[in-house]
C-alpha positions as CSV (number, residue, x, y, z in Angstrom):
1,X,71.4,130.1,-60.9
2,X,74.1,127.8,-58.4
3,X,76.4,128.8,-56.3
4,X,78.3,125.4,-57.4
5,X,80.4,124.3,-60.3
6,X,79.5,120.9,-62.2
7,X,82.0,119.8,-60.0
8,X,80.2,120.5,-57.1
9,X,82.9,123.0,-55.9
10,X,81.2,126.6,-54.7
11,X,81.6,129.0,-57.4
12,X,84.4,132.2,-57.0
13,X,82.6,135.2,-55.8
14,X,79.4,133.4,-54.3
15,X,77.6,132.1,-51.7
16,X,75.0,131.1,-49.5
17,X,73.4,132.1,-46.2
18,X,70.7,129.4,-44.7
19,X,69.1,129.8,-41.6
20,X,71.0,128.8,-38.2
21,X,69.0,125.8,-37.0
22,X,71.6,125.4,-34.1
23,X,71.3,128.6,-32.9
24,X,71.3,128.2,-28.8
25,X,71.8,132.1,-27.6
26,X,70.4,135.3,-28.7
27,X,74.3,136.6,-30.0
28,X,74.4,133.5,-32.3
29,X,74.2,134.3,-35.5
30,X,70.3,133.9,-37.2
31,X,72.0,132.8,-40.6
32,X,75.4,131.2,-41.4
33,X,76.9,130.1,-44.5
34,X,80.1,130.0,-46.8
35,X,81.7,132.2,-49.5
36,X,84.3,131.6,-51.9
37,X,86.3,134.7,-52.4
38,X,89.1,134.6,-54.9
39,X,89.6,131.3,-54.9
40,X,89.6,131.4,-51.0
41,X,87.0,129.9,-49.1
42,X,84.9,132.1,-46.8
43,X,82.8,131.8,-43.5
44,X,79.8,134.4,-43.3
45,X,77.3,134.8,-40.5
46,X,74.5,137.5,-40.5
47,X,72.4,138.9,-37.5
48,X,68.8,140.1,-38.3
49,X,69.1,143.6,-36.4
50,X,66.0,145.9,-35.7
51,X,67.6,149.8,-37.0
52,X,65.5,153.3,-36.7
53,X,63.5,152.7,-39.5
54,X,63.6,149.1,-40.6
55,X,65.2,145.7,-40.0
56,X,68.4,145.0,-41.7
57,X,71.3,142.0,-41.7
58,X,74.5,143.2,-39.6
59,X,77.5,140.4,-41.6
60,X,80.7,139.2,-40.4
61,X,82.8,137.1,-42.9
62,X,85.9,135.9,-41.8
63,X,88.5,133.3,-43.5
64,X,87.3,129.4,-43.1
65,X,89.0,127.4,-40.4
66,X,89.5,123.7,-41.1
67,X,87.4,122.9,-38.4
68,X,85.2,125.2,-38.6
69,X,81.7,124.7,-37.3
70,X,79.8,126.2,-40.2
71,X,81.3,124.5,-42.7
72,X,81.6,121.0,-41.7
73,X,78.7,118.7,-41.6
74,X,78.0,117.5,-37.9
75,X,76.0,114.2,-36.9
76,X,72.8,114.9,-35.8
77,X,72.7,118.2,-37.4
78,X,68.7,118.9,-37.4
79,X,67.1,121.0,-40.1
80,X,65.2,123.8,-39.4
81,X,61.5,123.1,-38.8
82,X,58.8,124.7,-41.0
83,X,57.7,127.1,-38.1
84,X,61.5,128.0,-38.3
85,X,61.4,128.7,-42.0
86,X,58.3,130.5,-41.9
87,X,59.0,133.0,-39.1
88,X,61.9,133.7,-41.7
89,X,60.9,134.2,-44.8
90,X,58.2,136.1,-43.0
91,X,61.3,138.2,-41.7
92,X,63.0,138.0,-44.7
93,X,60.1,139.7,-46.5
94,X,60.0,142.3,-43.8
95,X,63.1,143.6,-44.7
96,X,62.9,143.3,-48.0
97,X,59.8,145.8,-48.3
98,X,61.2,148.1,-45.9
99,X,64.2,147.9,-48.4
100,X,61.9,149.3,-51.0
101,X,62.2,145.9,-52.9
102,X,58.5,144.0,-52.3
């Protein structure tokens, strides 16, 4: 399943969270992504936070700006390395069993 139309336009009611390659401080978000919503595009951003029993994502959407730093491409933007991607799925999975899901 896609999150776009064959018109490449993000699907209503979806989205997609990738990990934040750019992140520089510990309150930056870990992931960052877009949502459409109704027709209205979407900025989400999740924080991988450790509760009493297991890890879960703490989210914060809030409307696109036109500018916006999550949803426009920038030059030089670097993709995450594999050590990057591995010490998040590895996360990812984490959470997921102490879900009840894995």
């Amino acid at each position: 399943m896609t999150n776009q139309n064959t018109a490449g336009q993000q699907r209503d009611n979806s989205g997609a969270l990738f990990l934040n390659s750019r992140r520089k401080s510990d309150k930056a978000p870990d992931y960052v992504g877009t949502l459409m919503v109704n027709g209205h595009p979407m900025e989400i951003c999740a924080w991988v936070r450790q509760g009493k029993y297991s890890e879960f994502l703490s989210i914060k959407v809030q409307e696109s700006a036109p500018t916006s730093r999550h949803t426009q491409p920038q030059s030089g933007a670097q993709r995450p390395t594999p050590e990057q991607v591995a010490a998040a799925e590895a996360q990812r999975g984490r959470m997921m069993r102490g879900a009840g899901w894995g």
